[in-house]
C-alpha positions as CSV (number, residue, x, y, z in Angstrom):
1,X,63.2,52.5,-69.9
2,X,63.2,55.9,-69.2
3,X,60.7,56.0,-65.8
4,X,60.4,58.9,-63.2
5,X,60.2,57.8,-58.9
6,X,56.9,57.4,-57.3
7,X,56.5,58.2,-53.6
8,X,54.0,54.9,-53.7
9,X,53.5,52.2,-56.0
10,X,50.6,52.4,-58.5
11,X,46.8,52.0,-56.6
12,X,46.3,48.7,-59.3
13,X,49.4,46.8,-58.4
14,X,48.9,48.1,-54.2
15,X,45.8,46.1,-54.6
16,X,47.1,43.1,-56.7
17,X,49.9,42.9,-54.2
18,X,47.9,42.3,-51.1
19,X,45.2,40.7,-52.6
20,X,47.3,37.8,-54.3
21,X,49.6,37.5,-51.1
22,X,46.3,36.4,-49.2
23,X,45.3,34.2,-51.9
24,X,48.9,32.9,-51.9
25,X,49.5,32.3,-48.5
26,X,46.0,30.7,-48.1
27,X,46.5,28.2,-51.3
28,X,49.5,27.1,-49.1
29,X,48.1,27.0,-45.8
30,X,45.1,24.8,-47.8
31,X,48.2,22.5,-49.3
32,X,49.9,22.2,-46.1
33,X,47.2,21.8,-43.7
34,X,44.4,20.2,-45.2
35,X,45.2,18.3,-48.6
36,X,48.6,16.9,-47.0
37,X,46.6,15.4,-44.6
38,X,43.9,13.9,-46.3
39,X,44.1,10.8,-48.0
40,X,43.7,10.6,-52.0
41,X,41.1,7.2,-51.0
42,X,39.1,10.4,-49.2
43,X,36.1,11.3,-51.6
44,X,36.2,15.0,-51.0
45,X,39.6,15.7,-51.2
46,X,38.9,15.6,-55.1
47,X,36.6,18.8,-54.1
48,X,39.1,20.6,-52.5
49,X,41.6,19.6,-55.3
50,X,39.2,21.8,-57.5
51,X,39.0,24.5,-55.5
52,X,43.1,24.9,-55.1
53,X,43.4,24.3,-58.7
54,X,41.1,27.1,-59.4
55,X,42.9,29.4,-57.0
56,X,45.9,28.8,-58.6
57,X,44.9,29.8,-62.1
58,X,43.4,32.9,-60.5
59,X,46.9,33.7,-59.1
60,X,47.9,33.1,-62.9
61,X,45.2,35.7,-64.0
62,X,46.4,38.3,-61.4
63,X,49.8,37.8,-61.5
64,X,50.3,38.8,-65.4
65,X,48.5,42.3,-65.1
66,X,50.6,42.5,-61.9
67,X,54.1,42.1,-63.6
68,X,52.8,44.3,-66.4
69,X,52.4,47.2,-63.9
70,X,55.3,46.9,-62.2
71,X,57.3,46.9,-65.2
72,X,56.2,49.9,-66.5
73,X,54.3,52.2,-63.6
74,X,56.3,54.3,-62.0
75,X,57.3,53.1,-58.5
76,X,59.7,54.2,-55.6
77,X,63.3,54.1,-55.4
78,X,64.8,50.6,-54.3
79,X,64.5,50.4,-50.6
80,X,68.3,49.7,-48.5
81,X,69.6,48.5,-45.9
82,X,72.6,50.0,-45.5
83,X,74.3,46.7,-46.9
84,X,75.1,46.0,-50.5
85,X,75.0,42.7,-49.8
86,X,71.8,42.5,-48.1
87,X,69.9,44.4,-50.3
88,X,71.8,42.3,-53.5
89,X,70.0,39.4,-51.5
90,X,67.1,41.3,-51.1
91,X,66.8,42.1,-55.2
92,X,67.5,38.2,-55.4
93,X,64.5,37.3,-53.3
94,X,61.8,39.6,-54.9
95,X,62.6,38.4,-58.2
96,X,62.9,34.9,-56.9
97,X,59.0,35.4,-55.7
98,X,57.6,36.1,-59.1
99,X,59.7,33.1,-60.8
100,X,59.2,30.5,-57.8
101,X,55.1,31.5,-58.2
102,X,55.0,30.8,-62.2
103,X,56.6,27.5,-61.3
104,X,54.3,26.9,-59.0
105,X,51.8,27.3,-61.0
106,X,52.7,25.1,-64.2
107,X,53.8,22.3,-62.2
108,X,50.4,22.1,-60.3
109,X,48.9,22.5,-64.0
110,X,50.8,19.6,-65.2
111,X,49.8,17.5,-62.4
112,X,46.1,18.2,-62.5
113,X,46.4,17.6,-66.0
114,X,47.9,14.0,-65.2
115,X,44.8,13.2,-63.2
116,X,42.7,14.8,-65.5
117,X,40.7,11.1,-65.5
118,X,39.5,11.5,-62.4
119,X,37.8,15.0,-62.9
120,X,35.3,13.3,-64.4
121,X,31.9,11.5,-63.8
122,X,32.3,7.9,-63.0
123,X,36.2,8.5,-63.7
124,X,39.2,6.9,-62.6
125,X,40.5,7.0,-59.0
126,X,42.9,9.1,-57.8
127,X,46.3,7.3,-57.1
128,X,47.3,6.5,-53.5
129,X,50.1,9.2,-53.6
130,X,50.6,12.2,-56.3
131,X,54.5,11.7,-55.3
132,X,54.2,9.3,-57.9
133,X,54.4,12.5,-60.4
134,X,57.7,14.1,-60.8
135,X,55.1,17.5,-61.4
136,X,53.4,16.7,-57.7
137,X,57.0,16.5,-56.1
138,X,58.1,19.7,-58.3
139,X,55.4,21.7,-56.8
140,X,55.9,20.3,-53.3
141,X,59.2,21.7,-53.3
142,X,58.6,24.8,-54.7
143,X,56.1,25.3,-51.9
144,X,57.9,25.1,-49.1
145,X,60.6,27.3,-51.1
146,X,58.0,29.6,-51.3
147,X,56.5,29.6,-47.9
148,X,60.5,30.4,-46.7
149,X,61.2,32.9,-49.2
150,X,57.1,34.9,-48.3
151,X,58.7,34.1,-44.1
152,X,61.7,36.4,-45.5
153,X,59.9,38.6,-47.3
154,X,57.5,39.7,-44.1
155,X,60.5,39.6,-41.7
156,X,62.6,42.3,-44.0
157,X,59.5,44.3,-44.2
158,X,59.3,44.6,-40.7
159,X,63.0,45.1,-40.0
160,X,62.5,48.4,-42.8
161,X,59.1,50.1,-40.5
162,X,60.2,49.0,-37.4
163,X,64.1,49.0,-37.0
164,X,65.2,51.7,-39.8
165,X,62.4,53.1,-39.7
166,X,61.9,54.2,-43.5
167,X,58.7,54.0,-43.8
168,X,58.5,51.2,-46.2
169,X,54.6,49.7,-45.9
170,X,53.6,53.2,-46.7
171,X,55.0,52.8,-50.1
172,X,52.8,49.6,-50.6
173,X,49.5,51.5,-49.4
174,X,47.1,54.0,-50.4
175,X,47.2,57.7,-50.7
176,X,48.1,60.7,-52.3
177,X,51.3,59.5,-55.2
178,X,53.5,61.9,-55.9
179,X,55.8,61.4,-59.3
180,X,59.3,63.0,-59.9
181,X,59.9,63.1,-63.9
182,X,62.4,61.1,-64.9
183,X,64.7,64.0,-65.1
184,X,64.8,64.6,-61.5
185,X,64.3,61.2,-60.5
186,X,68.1,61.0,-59.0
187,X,66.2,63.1,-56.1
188,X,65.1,59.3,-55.0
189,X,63.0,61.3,-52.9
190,X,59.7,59.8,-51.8
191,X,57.8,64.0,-50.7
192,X,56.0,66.1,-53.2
193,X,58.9,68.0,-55.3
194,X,58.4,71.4,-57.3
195,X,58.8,69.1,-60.6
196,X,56.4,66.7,-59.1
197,X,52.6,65.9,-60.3
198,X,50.1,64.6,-58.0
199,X,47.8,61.5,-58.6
200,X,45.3,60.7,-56.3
């Protein structure tokens, strides 16, 4: 795909970014720190079931237009460290996000869907442990995966502003966008460029 370099990613997937990494990060922190710890016998954990459930399909909702963008917008060139290693790891670990979030998402589907009975009125109970479900254990896995891999994520983003200094949460923010055509986009440059065109 022929696609030129952005000095920032698009404005849509800026806000799709940090919007779905606080609802992702607080879907865990709900998992982890409240359902964990209530039992199943507890009446309103089936309350709070529903509301993680339907913060998960949200994340499902936002995280389709979000691939779609990235895919085709124009964005800038792939951030380094220096190491090819490092940022082979790095490429690993962004792309690891994406799939380890999709999983996420089925696997609490699937289980939901196993205790479907208990959704509704005068329905069954829920069982004394979802680790019954091979779904339930799935997504308890893929959670704490998860909750290492967004650790990594936020400690390489700070190691790029703060030790390399390349200015790399700029290119996740707001502001003036500058685009080289695809022509010139071996400039990698992320400034305003004669063949450049400005989008607010």
């Amino acid at each position: 795909m022929s696609r030129g370099l952005a000095s920032r990613y698009q404005p849509v997937l800026v806000a799709l970014h940090w919007l779905l990494a606080l609802m992702i990060i607080g879907l865990l922190c709900l998992g982890f720190f409240v359902l964990a710890d209530m039992p199943n016998s507890d009446p309103k954990k089936l309350d709070i079931l529903v509301w993680h459930m339907a913060g998960g399909m949200s994340v499902l909702v936002l995280m389709i237009p979000r691939l779609i963008i990235r895919i085709w917008s124009a964005r800038p060139a792939t951030a380094t460290t220096g190491s090819p290693l490092l940022d082979r790891l790095g490429s690993i670990a962004h792309g690891s996000l994406y799939v380890i979030v999709f999983l996420m998402i089925a696997s609490g589907w699937l289980t939901g869907w196993l205790i479907s009975g208990a959704f509704q009125p005068g329905g069954e109970p829920l069982p004394a442990s979802f680790a019954v479900f091979p779904t339930f254990r799935a997504h308890a896995a893929l959670a704490t995966l998860l909750a290492a891999l967004i650790a990594v994520h936020i400690a390489a983003a700070l190691y790029h502003q703060f030790v390399l200094k390349d200015g790399l949460f700029r290119r996740m923010w707001f502001g003036e966008r500058t685009i080289v055509s695809p022509e010139n986009s071996e400039q990698r440059s992320q400034t305003a460029s004669p063949g450049a065109r400005r989008i607010q």
